[in-house]
Backbone as a printed PyTorch tensor [residue, N CA C, xyz], in Angstrom:
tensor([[[ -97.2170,  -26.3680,  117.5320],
         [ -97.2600,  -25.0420,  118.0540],
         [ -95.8960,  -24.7090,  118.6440]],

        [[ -95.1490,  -23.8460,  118.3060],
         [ -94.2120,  -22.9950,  118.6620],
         [ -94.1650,  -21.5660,  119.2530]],

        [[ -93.6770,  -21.1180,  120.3730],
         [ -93.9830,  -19.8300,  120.9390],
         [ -92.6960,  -19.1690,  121.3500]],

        [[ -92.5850,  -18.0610,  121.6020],
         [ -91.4350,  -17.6690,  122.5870],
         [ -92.0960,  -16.8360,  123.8940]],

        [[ -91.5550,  -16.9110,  125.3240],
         [ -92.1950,  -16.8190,  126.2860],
         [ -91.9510,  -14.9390,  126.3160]],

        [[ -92.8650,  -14.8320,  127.1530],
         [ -92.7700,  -13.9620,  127.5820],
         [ -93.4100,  -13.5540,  128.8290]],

        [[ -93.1780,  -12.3310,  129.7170],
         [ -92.8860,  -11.5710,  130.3390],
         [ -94.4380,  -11.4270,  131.1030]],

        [[ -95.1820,  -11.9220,  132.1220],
         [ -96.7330,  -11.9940,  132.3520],
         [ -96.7360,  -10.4930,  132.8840]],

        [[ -95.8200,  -10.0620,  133.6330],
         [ -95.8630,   -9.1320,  134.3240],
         [ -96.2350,   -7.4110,  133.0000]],

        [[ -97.1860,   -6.6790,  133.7320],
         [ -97.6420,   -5.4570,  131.9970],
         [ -98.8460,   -6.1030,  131.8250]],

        [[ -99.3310,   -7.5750,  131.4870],
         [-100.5770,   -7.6530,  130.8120],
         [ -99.9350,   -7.9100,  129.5840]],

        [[-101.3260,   -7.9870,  128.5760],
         [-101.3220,   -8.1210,  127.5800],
         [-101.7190,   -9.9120,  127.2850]],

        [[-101.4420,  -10.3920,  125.6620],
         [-101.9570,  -11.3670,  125.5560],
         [-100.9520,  -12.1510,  125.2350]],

        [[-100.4860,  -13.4210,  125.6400],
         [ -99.3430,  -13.7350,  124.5010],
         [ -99.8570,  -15.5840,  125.0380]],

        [[ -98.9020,  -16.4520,  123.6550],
         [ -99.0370,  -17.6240,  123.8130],
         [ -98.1310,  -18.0600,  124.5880]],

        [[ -97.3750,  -17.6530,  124.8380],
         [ -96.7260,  -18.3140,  125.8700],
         [ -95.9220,  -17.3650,  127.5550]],

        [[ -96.1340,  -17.4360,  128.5210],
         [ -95.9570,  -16.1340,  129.7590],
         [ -95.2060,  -16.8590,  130.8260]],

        [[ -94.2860,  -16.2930,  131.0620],
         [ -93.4110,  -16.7890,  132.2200],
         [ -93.3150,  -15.8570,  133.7540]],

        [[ -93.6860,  -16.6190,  134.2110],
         [ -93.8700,  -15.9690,  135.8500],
         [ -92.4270,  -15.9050,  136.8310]],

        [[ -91.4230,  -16.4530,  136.3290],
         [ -90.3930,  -16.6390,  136.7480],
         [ -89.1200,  -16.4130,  135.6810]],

        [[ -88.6980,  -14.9170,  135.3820],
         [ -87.5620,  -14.8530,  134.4570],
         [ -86.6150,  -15.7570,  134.3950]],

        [[ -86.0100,  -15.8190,  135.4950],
         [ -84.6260,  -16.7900,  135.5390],
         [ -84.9660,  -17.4760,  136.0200]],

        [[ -86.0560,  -18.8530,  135.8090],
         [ -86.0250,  -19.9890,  135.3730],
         [ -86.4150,  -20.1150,  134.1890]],

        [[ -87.6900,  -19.7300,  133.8560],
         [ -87.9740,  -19.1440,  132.1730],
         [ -87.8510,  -17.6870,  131.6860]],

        [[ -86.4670,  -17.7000,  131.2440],
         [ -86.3860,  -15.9770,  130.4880],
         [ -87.4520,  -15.6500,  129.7580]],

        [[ -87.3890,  -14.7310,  129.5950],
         [ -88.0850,  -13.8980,  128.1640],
         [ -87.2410,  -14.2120,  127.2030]],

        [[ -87.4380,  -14.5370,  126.3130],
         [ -87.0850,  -15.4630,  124.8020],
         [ -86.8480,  -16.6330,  124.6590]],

        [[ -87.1440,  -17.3380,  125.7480],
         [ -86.9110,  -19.1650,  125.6240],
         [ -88.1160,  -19.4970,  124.9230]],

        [[ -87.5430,  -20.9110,  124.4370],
         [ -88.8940,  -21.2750,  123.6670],
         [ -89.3830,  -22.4800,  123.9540]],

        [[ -90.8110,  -22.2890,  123.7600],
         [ -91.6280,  -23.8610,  123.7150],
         [ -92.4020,  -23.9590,  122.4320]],

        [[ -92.2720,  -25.5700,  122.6040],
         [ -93.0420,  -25.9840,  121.7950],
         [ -93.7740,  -27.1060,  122.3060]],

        [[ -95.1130,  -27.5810,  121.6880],
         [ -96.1450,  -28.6980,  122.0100],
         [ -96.8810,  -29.4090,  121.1600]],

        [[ -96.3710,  -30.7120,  120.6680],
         [ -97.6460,  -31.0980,  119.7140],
         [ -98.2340,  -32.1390,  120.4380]],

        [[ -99.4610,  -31.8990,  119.7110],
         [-100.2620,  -33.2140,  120.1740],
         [-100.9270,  -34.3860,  118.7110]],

        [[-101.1680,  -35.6070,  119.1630],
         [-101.1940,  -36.6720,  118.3700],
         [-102.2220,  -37.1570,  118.6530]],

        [[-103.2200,  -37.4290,  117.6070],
         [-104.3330,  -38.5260,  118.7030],
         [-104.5560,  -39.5080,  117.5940]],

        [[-104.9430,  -40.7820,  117.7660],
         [-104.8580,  -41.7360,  117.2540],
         [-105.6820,  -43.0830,  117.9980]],

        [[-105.7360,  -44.5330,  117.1280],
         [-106.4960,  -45.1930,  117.7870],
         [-105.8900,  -45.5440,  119.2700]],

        [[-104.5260,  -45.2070,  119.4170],
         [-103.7460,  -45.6780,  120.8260],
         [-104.3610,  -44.6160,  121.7100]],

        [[-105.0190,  -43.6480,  121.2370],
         [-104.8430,  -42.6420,  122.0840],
         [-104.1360,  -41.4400,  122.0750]],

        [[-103.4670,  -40.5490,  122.7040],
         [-103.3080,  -39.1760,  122.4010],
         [-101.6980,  -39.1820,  123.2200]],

        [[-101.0380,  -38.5050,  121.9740],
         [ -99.6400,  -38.3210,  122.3620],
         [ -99.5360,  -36.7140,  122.4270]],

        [[ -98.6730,  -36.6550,  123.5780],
         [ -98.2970,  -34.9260,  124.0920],
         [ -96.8070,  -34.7040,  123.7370]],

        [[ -96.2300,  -34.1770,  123.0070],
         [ -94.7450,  -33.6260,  122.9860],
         [ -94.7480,  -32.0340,  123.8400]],

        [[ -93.3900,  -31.8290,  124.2600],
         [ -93.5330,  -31.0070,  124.6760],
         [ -91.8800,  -30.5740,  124.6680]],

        [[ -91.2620,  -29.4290,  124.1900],
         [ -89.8390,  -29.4280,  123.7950],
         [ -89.5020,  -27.8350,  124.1510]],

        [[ -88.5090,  -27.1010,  125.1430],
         [ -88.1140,  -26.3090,  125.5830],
         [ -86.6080,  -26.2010,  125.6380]],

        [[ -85.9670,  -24.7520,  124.9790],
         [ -84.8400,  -24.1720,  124.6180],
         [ -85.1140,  -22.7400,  125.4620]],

        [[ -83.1550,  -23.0630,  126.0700],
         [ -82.8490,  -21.3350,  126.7570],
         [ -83.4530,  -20.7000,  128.3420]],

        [[ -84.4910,  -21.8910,  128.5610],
         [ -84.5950,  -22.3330,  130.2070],
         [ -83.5060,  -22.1860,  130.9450]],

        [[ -83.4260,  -22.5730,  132.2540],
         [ -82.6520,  -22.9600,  133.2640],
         [ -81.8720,  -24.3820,  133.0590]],

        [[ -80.7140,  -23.8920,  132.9530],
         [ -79.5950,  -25.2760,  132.6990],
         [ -79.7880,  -26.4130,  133.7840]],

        [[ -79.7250,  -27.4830,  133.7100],
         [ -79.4590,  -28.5900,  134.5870],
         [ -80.3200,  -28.9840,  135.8660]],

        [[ -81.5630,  -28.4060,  135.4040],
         [ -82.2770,  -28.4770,  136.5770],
         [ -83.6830,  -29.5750,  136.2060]],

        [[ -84.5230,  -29.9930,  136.9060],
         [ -85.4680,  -30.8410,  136.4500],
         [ -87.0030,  -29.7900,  137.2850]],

        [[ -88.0780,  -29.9130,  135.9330],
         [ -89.3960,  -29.3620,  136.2250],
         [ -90.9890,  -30.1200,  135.9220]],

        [[ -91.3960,  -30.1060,  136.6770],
         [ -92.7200,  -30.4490,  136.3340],
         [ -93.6800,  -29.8040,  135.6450]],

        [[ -94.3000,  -30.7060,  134.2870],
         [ -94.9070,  -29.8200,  133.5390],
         [ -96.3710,  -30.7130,  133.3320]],

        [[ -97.3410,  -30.2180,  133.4100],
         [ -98.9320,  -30.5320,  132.9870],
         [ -99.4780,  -29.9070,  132.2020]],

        [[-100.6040,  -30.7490,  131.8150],
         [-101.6590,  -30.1180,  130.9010],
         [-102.5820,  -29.7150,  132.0370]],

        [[-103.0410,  -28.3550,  131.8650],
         [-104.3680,  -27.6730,  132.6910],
         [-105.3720,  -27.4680,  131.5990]],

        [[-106.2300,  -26.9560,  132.8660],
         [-107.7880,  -26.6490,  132.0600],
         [-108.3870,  -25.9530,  131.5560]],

        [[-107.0840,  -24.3380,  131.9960],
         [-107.5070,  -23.2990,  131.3440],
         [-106.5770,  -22.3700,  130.8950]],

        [[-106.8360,  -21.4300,  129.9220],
         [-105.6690,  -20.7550,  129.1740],
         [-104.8660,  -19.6940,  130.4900]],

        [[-103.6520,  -20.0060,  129.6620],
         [-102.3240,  -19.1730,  130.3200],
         [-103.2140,  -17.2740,  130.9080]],

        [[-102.8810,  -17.3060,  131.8010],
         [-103.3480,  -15.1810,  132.0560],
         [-101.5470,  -14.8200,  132.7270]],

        [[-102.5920,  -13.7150,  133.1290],
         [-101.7220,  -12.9030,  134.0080],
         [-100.8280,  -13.0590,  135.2470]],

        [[-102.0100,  -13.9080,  136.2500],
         [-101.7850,  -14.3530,  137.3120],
         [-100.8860,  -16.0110,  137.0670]],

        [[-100.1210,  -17.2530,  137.9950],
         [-100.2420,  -17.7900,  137.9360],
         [-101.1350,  -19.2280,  137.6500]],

        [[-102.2280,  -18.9800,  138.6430],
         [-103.3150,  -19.5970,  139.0590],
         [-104.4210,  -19.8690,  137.9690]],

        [[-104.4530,  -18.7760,  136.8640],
         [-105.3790,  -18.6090,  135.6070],
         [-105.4480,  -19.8290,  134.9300]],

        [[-104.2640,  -21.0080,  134.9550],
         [-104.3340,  -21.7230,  133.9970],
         [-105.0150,  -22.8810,  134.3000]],

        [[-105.9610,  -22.6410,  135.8200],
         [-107.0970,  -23.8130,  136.8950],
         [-106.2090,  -25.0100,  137.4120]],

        [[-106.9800,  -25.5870,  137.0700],
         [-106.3430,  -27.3460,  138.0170],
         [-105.8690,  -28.4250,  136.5670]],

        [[-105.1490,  -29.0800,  136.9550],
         [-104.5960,  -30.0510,  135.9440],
         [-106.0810,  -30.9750,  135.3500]],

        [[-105.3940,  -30.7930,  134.1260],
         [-106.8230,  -31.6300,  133.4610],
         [-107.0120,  -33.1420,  133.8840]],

        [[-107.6560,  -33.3210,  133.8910],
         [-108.3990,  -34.9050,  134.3670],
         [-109.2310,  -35.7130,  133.5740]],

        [[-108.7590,  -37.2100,  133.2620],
         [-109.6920,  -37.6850,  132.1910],
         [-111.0030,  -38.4880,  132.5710]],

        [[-110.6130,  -38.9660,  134.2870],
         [-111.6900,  -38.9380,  135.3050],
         [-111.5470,  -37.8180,  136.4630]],

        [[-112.3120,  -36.9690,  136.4250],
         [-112.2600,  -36.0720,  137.0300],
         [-112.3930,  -36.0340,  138.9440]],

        [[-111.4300,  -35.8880,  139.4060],
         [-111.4430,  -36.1370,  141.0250],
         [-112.5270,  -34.8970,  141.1980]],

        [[-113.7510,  -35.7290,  142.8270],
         [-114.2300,  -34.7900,  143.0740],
         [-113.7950,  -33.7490,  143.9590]],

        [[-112.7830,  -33.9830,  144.7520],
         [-112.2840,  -32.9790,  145.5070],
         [-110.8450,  -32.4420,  145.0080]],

        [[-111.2870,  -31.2420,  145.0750],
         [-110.5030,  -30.4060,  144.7620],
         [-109.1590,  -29.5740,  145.7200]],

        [[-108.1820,  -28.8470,  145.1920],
         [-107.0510,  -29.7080,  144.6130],
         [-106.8840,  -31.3580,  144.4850]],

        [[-106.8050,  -31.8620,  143.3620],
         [-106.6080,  -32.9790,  143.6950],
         [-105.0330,  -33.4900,  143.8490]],

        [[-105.0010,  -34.3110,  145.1700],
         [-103.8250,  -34.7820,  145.4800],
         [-103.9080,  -35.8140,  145.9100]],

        [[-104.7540,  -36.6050,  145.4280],
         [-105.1190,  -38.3980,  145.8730],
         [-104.7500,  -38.9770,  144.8110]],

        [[-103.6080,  -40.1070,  144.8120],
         [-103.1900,  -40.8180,  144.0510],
         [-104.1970,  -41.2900,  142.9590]],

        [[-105.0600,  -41.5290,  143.3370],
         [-106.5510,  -42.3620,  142.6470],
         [-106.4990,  -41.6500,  141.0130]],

        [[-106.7790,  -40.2840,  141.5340],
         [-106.7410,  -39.3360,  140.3980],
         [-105.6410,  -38.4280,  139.7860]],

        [[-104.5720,  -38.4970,  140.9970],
         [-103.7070,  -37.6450,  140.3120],
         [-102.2970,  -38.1910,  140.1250]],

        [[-102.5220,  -38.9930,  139.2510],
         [-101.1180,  -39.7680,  138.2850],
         [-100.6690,  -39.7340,  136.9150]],

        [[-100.0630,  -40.0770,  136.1780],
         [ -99.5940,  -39.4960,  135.0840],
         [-100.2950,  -40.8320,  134.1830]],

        [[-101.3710,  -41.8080,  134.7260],
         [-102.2980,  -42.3910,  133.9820],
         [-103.5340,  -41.3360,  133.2780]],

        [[-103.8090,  -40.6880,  134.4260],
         [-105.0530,  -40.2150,  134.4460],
         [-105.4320,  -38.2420,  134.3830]],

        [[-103.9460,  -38.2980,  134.2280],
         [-103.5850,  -36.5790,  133.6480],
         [-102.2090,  -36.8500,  132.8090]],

        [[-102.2590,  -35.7630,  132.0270],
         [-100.5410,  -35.7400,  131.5170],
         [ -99.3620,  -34.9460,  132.0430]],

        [[ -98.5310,  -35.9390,  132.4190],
         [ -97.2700,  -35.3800,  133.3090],
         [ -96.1420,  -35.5170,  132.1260]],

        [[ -95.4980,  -34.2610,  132.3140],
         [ -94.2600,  -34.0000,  131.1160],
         [ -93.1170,  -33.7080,  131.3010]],

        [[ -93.0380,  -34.1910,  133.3090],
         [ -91.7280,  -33.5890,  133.6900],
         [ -90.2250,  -33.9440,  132.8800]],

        [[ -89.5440,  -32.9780,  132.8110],
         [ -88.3050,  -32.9720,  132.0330],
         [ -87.1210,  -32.0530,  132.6860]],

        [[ -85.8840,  -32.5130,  132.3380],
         [ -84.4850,  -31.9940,  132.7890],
         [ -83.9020,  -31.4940,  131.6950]],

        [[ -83.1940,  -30.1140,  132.1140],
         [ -82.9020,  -29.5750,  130.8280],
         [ -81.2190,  -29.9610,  131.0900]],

        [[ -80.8540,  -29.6250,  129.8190],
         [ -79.2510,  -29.9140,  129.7990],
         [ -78.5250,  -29.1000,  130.1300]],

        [[ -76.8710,  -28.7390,  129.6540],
         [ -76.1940,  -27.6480,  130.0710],
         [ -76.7390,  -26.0120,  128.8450]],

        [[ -77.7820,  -26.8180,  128.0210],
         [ -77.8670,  -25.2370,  127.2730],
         [ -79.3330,  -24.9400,  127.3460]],

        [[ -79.8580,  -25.1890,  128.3050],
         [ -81.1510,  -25.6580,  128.5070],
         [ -82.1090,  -25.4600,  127.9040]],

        [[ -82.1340,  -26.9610,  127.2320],
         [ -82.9490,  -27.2960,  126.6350],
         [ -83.7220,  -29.2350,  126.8930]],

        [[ -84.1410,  -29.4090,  127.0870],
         [ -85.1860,  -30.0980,  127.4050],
         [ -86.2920,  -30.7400,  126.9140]],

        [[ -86.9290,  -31.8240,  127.0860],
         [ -88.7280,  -31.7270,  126.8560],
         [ -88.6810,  -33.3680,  126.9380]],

        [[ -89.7820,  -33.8850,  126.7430],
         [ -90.7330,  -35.2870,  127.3520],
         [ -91.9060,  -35.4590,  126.1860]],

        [[ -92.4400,  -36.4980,  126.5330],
         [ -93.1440,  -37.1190,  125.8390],
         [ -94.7530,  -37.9650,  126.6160]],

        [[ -95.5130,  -38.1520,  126.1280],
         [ -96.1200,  -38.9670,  126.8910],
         [ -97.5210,  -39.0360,  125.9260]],

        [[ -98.2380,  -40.8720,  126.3640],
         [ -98.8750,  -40.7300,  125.6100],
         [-100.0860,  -41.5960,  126.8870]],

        [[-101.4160,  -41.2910,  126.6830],
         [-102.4420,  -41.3550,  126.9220],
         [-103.5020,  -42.3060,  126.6210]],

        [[-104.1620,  -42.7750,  127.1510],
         [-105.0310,  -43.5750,  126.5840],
         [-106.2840,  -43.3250,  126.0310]],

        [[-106.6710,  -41.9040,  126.3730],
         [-107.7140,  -41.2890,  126.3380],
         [-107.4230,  -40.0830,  125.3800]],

        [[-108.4790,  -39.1320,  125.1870],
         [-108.7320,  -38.1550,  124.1490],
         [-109.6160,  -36.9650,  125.3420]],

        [[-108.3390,  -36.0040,  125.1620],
         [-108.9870,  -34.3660,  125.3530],
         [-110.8440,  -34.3720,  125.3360]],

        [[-111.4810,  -33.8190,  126.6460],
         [-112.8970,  -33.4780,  126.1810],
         [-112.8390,  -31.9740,  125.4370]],

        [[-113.3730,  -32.0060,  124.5320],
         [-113.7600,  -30.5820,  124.1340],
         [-113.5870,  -29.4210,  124.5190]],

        [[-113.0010,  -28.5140,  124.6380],
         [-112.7700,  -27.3760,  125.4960],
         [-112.2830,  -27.3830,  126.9470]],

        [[-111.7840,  -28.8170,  127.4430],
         [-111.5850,  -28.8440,  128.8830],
         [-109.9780,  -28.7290,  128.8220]],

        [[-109.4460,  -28.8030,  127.6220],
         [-107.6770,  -28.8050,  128.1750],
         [-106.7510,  -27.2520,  127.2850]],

        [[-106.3980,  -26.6790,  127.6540],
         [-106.2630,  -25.4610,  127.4120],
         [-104.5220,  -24.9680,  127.2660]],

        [[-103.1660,  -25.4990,  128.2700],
         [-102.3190,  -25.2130,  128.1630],
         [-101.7890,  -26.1540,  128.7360]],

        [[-100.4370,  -25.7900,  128.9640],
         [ -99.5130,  -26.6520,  129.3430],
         [ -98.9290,  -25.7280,  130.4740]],

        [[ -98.7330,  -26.2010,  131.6820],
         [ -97.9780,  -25.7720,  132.8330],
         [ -96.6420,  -26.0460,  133.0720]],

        [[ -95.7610,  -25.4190,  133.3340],
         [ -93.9750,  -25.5840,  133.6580],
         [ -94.0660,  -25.0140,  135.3140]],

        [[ -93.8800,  -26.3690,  136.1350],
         [ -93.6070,  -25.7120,  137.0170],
         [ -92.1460,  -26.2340,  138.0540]],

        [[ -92.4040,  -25.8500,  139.1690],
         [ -91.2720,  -25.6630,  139.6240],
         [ -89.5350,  -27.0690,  139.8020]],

        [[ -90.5140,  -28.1240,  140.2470],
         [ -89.9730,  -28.9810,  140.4690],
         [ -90.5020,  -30.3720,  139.8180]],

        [[ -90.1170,  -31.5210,  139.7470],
         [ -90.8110,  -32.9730,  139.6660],
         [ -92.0150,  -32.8010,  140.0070]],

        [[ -93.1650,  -33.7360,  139.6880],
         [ -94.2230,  -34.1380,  139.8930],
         [ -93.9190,  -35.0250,  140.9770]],

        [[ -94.8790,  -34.8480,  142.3630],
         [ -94.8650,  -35.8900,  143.2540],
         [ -95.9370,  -37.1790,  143.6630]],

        [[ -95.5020,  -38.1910,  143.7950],
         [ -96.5980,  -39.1090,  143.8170],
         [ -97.1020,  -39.6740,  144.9130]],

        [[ -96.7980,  -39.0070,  146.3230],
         [ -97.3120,  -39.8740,  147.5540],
         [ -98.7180,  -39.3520,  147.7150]],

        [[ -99.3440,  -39.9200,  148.3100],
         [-100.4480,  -39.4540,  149.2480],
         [-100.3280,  -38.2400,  150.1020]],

        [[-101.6110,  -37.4340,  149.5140],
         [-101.6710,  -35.8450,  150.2870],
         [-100.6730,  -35.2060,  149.2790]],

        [[ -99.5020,  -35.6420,  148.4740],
         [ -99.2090,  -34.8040,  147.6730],
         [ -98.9980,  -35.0350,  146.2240]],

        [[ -99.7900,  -36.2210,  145.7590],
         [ -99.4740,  -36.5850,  144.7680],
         [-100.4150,  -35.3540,  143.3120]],

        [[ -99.0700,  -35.1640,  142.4730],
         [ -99.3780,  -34.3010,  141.3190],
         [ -99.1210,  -33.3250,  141.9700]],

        [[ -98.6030,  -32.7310,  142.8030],
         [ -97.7210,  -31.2930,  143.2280],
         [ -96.4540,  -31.1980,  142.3710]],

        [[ -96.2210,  -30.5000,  141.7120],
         [ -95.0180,  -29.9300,  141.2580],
         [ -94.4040,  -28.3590,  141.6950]],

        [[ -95.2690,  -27.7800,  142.9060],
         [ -94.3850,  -26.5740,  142.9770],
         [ -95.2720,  -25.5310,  142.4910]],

        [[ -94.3620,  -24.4250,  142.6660],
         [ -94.8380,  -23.2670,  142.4210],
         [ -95.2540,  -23.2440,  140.3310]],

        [[ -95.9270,  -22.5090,  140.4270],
         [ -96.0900,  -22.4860,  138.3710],
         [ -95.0250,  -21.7890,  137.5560]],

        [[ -93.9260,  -21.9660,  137.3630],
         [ -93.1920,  -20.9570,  136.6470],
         [ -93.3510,  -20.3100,  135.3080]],

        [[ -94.1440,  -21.1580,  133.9140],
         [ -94.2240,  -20.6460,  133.1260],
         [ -96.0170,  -20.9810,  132.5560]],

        [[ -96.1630,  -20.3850,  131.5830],
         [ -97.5810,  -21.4310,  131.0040],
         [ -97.4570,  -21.3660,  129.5930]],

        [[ -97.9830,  -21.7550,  128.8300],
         [ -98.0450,  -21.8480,  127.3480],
         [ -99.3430,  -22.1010,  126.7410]],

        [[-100.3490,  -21.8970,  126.3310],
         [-101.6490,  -22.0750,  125.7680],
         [-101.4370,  -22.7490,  124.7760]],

        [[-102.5130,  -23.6790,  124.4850],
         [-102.3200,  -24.6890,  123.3300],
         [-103.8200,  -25.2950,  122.7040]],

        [[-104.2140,  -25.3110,  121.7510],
         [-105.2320,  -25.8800,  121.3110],
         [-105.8430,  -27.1900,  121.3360]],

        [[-105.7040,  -27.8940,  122.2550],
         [-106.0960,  -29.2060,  122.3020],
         [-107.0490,  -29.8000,  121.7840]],

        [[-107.1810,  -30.7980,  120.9720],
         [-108.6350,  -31.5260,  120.0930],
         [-109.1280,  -32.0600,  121.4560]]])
């Protein structure tokens, strides 16, 4: 899947919406494949025309890209924490969700990799999140990355 971002602000529908111009313009691009196999499930994730030289945290969420930031729910989970936001190490690590943080270069462009041990449930994983900063891993804040800057919708098996 390949998209070019655009502009959340107006409405409308698009595959890919950026909440933050100048970190994600309008015309940068993403892309996302996914792999699944007996190892388990590989995430690519590859971004051009971003913000030069900076590093962002990116996840898979649970629900498709909208209008608002917030639309795209809570990071997907392959054991699902019961309390919500989750920010307890237990559940929120890049074992047990997919973390894609990446640094873009001087022409910014970027992207990560990661692979999984597990397989997407059915309708529970929906897009991919770009957000502000690194993924963090302490206690009380682990899996915070910041504000949401962009989203991208994606079809996950």
């Amino acid at each position: 899947m390949d998209a070019e971002f655009r502009s959340a602000v107006g409405g409308g529908v698009h595959q890919a919406v950026t909440f933050d111009t100048k970190a994600v313009p309008e015309g940068s691009r993403v892309s996302v494949m996914e792999r699944t196999g007996h190892d388990g499930t590989r995430i690519e994730l590859r971004v051009r025309g971003i913000e030069a030289g900076r590093t962002f945290g990116a996840h898979v969420h649970t629900k498709p890209c909208g209008s608002a930031p917030d639309a795209s729910g809570p990071h997907y989970q392959n054991v699902k924490d019961p309390k919500q936001p989750s920010m307890d190490p237990k559940y929120a690590n890049a074992r047990n969700e997919v973390w894609l943080d990446f640094t873009t270069d001087k022409q910014g462009k970027g992207g990560s990799d990661t692979t999984v041990k597990w397989s997407f449930r059915a309708g529970e994983a929906r897009s991919v999140v770009i957000h502000e900063h690194g993924t963090e891993t302490t206690p009380g804040h682990a899996g915070m990355a910041g504000a949401r800057l962009a989203c991208v919708n994606v079809a996950f098996e």
